[in-house]
N, CA, C and O atoms as CSV, one atom per row, in Angstrom:
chain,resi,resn,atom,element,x,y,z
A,1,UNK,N,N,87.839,81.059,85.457
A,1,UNK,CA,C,87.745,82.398,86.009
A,1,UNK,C,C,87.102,83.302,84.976
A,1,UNK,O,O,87.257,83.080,83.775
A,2,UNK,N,N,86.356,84.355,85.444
A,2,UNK,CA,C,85.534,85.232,84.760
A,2,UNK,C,C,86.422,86.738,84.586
A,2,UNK,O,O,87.305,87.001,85.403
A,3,UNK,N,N,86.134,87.578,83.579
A,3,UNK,CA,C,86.634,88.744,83.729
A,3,UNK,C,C,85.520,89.627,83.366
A,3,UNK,O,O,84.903,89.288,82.356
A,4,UNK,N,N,85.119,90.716,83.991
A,4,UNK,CA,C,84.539,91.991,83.468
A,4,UNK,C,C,84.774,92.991,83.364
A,4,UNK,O,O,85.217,93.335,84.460
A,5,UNK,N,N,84.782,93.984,82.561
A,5,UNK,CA,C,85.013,95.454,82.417
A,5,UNK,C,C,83.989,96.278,83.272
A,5,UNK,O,O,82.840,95.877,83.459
A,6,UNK,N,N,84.526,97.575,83.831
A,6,UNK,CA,C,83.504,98.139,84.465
A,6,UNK,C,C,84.178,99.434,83.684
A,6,UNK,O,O,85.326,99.880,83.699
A,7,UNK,N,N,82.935,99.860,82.972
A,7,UNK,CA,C,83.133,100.801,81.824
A,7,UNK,C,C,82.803,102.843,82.899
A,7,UNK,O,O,82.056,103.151,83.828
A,8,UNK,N,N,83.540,103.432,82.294
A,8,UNK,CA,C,83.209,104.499,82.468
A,8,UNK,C,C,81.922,105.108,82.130
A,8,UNK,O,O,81.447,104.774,81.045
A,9,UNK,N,N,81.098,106.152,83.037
A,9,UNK,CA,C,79.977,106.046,82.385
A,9,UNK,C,C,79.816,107.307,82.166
A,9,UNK,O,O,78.738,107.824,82.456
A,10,UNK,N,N,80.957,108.134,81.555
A,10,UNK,CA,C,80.916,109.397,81.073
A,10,UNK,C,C,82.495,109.751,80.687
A,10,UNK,O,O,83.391,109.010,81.092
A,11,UNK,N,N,82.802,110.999,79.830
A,11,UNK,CA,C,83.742,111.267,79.449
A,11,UNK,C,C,84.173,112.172,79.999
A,11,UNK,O,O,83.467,113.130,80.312
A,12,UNK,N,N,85.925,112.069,80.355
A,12,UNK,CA,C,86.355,113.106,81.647
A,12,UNK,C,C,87.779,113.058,82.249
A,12,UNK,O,O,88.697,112.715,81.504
A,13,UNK,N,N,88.064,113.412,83.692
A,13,UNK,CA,C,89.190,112.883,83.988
A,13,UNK,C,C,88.771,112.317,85.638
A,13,UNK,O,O,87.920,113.048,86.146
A,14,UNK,N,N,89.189,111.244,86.469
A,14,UNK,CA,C,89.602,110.554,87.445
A,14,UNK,C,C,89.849,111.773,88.318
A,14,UNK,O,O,90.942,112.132,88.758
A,15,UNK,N,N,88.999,112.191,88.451
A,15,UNK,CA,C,88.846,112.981,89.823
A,15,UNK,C,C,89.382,112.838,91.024
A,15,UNK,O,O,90.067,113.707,91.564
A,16,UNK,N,N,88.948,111.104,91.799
A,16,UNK,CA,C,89.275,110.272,93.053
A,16,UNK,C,C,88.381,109.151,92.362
A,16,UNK,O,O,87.624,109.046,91.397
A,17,UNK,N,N,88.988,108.224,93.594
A,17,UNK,CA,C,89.277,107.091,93.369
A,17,UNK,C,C,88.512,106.833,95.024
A,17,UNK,O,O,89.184,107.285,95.951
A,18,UNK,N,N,87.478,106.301,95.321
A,18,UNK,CA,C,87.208,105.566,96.753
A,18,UNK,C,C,87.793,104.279,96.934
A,18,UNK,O,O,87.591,103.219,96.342
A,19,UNK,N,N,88.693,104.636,98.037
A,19,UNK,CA,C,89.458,103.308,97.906
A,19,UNK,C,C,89.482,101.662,98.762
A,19,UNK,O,O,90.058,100.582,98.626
A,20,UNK,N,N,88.166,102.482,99.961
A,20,UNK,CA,C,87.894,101.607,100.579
A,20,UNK,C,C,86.849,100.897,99.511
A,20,UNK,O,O,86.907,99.727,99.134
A,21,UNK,N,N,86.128,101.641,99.217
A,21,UNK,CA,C,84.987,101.264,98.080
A,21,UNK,C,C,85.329,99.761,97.446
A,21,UNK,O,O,84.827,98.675,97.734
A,22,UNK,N,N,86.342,100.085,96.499
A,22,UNK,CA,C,87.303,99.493,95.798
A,22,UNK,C,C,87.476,98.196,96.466
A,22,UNK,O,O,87.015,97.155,95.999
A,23,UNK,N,N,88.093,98.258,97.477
A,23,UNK,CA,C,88.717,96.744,98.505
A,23,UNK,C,C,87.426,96.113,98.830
A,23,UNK,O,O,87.344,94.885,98.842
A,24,UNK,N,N,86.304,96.939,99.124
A,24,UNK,CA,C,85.256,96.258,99.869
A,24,UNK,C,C,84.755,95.351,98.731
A,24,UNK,O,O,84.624,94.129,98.807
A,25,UNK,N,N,84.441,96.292,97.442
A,25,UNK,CA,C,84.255,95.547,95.949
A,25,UNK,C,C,84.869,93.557,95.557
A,25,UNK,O,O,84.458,92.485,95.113
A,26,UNK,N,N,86.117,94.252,96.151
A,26,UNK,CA,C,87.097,93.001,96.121
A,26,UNK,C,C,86.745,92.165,97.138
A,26,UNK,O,O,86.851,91.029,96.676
A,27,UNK,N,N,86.380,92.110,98.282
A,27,UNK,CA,C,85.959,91.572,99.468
A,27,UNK,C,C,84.898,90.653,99.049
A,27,UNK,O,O,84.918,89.435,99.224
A,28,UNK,N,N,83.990,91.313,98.494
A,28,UNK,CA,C,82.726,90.575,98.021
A,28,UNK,C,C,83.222,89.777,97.233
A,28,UNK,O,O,83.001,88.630,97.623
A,29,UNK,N,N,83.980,89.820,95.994
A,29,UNK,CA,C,84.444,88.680,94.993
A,29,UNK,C,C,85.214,87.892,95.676
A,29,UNK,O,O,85.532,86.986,94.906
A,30,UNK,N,N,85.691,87.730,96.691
A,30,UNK,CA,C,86.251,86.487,97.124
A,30,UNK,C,C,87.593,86.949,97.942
A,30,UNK,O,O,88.102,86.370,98.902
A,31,UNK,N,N,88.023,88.148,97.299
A,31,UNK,CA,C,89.605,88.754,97.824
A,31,UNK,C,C,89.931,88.951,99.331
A,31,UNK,O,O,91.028,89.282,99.780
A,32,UNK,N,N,88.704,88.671,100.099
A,32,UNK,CA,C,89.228,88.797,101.380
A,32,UNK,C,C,87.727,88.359,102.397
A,32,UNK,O,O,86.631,88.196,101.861
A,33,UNK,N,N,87.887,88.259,103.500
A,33,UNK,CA,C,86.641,87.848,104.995
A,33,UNK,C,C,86.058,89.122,105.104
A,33,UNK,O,O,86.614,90.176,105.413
A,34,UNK,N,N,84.454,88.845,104.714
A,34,UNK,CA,C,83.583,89.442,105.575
A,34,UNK,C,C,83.697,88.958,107.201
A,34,UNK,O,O,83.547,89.654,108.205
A,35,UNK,N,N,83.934,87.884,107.120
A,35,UNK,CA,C,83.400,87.225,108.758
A,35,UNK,C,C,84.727,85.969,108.605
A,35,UNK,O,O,85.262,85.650,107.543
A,36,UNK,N,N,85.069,85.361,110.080
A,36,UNK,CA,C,85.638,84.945,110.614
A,36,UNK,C,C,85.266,83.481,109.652
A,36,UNK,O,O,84.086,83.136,109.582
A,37,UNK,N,N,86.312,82.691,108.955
A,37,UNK,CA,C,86.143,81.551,108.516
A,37,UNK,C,C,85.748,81.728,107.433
A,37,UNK,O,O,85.621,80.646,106.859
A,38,UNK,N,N,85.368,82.890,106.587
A,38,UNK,CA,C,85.248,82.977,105.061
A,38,UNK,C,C,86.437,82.175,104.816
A,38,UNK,O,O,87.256,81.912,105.697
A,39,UNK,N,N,86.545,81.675,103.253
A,39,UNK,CA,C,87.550,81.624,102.056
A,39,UNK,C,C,87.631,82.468,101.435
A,39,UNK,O,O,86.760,83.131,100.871
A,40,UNK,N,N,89.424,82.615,101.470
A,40,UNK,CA,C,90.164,83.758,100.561
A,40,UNK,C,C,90.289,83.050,99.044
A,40,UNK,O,O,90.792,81.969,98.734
A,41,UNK,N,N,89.786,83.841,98.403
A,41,UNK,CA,C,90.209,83.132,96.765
A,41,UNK,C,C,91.255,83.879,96.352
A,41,UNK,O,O,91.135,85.098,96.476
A,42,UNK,N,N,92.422,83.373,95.814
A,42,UNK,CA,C,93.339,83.978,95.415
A,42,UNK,C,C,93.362,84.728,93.973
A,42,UNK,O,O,94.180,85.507,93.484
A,43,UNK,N,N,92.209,84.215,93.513
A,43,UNK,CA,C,92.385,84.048,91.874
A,43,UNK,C,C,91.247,85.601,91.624
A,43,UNK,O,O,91.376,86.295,90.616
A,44,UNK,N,N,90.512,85.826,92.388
A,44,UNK,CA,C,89.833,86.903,92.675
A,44,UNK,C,C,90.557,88.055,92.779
A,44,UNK,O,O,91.681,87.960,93.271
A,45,UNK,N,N,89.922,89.766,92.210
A,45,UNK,CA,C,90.249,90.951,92.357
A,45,UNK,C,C,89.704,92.063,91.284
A,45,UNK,O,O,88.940,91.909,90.331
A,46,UNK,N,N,90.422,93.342,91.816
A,46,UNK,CA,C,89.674,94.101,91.627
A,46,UNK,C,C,91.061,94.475,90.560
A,46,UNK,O,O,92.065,94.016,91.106
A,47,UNK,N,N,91.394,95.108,89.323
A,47,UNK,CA,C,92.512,95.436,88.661
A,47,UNK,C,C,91.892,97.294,87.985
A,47,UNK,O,O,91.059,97.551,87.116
A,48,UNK,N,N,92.579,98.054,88.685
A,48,UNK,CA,C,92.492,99.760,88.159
A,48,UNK,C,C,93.013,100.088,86.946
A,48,UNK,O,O,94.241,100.131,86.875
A,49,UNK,N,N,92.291,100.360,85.854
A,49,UNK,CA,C,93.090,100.125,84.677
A,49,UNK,C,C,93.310,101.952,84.424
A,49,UNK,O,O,94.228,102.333,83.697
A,50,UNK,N,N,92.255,103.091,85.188
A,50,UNK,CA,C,92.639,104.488,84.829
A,50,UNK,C,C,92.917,104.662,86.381
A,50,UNK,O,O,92.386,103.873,87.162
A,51,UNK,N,N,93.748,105.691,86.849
A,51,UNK,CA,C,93.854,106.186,87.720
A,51,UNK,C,C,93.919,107.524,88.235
A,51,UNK,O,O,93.695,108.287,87.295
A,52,UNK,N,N,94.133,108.185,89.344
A,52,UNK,CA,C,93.558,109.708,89.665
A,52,UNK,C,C,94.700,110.642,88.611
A,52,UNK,O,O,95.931,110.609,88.590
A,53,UNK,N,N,93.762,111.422,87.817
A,53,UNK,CA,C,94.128,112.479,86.631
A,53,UNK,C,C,94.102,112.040,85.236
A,53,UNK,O,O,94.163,112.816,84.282
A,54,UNK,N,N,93.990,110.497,85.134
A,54,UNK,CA,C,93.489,110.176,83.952
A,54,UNK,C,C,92.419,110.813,83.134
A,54,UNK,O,O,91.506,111.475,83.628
A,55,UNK,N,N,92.638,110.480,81.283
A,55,UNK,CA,C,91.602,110.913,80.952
A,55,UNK,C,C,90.781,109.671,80.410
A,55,UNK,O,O,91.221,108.555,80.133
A,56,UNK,N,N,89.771,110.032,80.345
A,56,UNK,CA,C,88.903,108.399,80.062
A,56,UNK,C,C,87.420,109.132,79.077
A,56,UNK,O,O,86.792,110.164,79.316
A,57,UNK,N,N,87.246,108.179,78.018
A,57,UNK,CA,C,86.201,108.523,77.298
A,57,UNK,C,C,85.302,107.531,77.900
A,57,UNK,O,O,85.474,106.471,78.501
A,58,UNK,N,N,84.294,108.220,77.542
A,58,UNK,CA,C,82.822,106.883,77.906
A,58,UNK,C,C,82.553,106.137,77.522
A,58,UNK,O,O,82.194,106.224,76.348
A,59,UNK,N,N,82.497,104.421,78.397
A,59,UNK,CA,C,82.616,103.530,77.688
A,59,UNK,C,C,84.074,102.988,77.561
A,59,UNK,O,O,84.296,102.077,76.763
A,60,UNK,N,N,85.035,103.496,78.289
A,60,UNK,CA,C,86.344,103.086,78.053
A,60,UNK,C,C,86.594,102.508,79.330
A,60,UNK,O,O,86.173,103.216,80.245
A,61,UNK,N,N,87.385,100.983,79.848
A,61,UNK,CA,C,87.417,100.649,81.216
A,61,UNK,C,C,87.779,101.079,81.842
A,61,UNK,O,O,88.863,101.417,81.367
A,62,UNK,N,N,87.689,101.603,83.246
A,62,UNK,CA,C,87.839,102.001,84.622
A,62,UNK,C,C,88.814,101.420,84.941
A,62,UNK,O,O,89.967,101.834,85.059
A,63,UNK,N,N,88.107,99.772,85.199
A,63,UNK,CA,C,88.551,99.084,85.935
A,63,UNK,C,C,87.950,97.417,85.376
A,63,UNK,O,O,86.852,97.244,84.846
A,64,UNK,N,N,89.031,96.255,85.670
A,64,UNK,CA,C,88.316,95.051,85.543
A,64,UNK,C,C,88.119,94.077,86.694
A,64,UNK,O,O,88.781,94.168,87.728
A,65,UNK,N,N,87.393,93.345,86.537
A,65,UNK,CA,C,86.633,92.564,87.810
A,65,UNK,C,C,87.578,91.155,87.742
A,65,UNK,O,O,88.086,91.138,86.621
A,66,UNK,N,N,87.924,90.188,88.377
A,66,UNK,CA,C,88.416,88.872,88.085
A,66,UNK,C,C,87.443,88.293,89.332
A,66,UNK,O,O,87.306,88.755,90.465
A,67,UNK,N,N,86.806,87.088,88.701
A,67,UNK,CA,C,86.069,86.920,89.630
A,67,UNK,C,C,85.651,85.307,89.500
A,67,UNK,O,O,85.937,84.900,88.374
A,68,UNK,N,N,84.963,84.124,90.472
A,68,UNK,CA,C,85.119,82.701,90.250
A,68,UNK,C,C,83.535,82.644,90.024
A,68,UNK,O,O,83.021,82.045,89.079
A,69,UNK,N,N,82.655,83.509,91.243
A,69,UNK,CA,C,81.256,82.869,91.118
A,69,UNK,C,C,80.733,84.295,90.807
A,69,UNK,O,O,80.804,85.242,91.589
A,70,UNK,N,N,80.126,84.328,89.394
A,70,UNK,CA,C,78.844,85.447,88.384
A,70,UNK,C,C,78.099,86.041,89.412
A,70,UNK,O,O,78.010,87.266,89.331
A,71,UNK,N,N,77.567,85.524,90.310
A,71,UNK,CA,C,76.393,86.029,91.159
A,71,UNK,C,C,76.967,87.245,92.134
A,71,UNK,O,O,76.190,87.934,92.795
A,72,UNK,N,N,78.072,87.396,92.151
A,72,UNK,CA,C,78.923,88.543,93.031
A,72,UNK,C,C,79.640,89.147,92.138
A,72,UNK,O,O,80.728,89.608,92.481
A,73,UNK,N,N,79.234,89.264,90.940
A,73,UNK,CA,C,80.064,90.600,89.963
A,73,UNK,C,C,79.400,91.425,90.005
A,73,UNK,O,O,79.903,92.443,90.480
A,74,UNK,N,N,78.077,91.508,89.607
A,74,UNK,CA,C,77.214,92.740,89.137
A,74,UNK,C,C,77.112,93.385,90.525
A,74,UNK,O,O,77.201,94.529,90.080
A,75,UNK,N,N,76.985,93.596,91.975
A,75,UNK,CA,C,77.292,94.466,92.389
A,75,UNK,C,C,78.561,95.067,93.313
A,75,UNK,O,O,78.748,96.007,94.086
A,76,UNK,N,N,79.365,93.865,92.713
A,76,UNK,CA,C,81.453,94.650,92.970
A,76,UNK,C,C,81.529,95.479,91.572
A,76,UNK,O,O,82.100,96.569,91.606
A,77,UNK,N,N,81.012,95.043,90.411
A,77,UNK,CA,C,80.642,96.077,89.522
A,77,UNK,C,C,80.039,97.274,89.962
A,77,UNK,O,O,80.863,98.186,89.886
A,78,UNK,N,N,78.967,97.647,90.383
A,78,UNK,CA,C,78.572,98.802,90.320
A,78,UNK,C,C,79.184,99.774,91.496
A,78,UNK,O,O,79.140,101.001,91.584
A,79,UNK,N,N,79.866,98.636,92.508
A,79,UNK,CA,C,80.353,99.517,93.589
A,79,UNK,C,C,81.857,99.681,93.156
A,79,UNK,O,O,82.554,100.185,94.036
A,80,UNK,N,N,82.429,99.398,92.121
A,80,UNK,CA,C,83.708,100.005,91.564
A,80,UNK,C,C,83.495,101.391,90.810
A,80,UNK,O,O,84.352,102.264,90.677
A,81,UNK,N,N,82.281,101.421,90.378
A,81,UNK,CA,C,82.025,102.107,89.188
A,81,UNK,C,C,81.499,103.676,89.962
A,81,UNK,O,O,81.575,104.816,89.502
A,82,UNK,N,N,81.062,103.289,91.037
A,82,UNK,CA,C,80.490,104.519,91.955
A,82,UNK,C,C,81.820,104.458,93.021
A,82,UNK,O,O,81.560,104.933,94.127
A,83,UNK,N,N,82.787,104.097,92.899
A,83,UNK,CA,C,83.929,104.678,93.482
A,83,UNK,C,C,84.622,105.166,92.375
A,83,UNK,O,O,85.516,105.730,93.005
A,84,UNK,N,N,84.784,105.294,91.675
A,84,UNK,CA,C,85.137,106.622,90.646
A,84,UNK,C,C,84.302,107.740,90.880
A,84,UNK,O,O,83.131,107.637,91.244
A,85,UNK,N,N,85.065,109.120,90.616
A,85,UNK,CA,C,84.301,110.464,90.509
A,85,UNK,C,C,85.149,110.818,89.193
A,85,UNK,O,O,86.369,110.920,89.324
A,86,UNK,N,N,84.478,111.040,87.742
A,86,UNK,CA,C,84.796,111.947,86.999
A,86,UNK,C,C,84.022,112.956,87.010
A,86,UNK,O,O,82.823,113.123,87.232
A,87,UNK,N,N,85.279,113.902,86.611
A,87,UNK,CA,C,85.037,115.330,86.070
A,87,UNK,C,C,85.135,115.821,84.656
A,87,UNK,O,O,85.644,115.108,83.792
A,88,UNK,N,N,84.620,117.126,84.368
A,88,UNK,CA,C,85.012,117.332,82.634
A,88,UNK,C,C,86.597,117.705,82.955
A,88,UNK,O,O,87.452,117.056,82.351
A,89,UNK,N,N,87.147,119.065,84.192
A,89,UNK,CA,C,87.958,119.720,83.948
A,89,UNK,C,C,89.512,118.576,84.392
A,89,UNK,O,O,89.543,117.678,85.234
A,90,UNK,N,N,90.487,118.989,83.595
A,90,UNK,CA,C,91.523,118.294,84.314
A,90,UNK,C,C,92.008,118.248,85.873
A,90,UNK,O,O,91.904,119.324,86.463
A,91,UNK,N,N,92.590,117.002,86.716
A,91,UNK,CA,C,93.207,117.470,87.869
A,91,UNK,C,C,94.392,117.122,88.122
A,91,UNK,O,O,94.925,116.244,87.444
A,92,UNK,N,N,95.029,117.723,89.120
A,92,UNK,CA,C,96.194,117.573,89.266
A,92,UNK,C,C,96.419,116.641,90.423
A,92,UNK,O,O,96.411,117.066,91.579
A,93,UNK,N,N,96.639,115.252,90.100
A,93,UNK,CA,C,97.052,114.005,91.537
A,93,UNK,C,C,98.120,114.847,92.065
A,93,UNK,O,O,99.079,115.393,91.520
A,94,UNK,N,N,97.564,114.797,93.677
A,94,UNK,CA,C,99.025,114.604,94.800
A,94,UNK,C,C,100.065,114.203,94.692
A,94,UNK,O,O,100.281,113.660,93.609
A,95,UNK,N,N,101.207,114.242,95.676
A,95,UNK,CA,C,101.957,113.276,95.836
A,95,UNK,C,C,101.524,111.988,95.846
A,95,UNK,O,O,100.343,111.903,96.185
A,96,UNK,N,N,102.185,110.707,95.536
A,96,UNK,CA,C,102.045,109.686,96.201
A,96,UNK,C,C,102.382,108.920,97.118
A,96,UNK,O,O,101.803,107.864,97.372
A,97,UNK,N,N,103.751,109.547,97.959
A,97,UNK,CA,C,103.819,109.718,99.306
A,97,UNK,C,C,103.713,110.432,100.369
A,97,UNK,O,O,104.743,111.088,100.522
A,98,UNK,N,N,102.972,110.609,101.153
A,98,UNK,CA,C,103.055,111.637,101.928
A,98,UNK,C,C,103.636,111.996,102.809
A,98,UNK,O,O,103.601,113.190,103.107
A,99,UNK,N,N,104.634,110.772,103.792
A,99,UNK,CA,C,105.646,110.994,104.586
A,99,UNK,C,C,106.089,109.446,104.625
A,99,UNK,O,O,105.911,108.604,103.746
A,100,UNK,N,N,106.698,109.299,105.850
A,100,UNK,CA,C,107.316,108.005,106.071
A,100,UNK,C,C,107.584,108.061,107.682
A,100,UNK,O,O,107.700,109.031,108.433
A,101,UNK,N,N,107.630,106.862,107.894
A,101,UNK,CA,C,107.460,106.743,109.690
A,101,UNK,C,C,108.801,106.108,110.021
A,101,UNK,O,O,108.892,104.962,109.582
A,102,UNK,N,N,109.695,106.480,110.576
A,102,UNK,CA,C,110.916,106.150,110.759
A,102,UNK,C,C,111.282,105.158,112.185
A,102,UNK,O,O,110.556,105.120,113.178
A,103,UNK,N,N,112.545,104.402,112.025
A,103,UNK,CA,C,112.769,103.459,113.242
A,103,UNK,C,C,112.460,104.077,114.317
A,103,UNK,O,O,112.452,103.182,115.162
A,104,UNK,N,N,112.168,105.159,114.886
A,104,UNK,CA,C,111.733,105.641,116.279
A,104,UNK,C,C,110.262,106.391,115.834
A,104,UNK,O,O,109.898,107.495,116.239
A,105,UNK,N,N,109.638,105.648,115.051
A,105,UNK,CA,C,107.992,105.924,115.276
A,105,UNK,C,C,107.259,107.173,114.982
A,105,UNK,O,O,106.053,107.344,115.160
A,106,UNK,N,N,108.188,108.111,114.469
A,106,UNK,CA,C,107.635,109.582,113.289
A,106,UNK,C,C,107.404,109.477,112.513
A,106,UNK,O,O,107.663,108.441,111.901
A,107,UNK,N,N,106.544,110.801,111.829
A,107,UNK,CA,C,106.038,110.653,111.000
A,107,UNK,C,C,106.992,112.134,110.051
A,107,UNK,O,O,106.858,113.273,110.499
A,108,UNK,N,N,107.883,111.889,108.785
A,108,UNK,CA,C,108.729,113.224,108.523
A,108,UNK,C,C,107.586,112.918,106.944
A,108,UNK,O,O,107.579,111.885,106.274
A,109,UNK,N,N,106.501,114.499,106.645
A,109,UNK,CA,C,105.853,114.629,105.892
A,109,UNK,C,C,107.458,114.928,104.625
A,109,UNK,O,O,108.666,115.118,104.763
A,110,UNK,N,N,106.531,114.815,103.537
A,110,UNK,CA,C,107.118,114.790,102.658
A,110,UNK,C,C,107.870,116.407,101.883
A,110,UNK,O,O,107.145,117.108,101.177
A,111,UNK,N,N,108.697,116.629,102.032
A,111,UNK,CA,C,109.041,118.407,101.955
A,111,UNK,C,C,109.782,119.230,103.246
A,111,UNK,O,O,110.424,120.272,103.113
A,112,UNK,N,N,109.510,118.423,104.690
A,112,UNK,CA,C,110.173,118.534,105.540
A,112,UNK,C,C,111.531,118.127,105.595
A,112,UNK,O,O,112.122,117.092,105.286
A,113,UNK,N,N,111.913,119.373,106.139
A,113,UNK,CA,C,113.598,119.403,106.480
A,113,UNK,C,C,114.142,118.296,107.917
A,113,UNK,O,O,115.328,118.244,108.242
């Protein structure tokens, strides 16, 4: 198995995070079916090493690649790397839950009485 760094390409903080981006990234390395009858590689993925409000210098990893066949890194690489948005100024991450859907099928946001 292979590993790569996908380096930050500026100094800042984790703005967002595209997260379909991200999975699709992983999709291509093996982590999941484009089409009906692909192989799932288990040993394949995508690993977030900064996350939203981090600070990250340039050149410091994002994120790393795990991957079986070379020829599908370099662009789950670049599409990890363009699902990051840094900024210079700091931000403040959300919650990380936003509600919860209960045995009768609601949705009680998070702060609700």
């Amino acid at each position: 198995r292979y590993w790569e760094t996908v380096p930050a390409p500026s100094t800042g903080y984790v703005a967002a995070i595209d997260a379909e981006a991200v999975g699709l990234a992983a999709m291509r390395l093996g982590a999941g079916r484009e089409k009906v009858g692909d192989v799932i590689d288990p040993a394949v993925g995508v690993v977030l090493d900064r996350k939203l409000g981090d600070r990250v210098e340039a050149g410091e990893p994002l994120a790393h690649l795990a991957f079986n066949e070379p020829g599908r890194a370099e662009a789950a690489r670049r599409a990890v790397a363009a699902a990051y948005r840094i900024e210079a100024r700091p931000v403040q991450p959300g919650p990380l839950v936003l509600g919860t859907v209960t045995g009768e099928g609601t949705v009680r946001l998070c702060g609700e009485v």
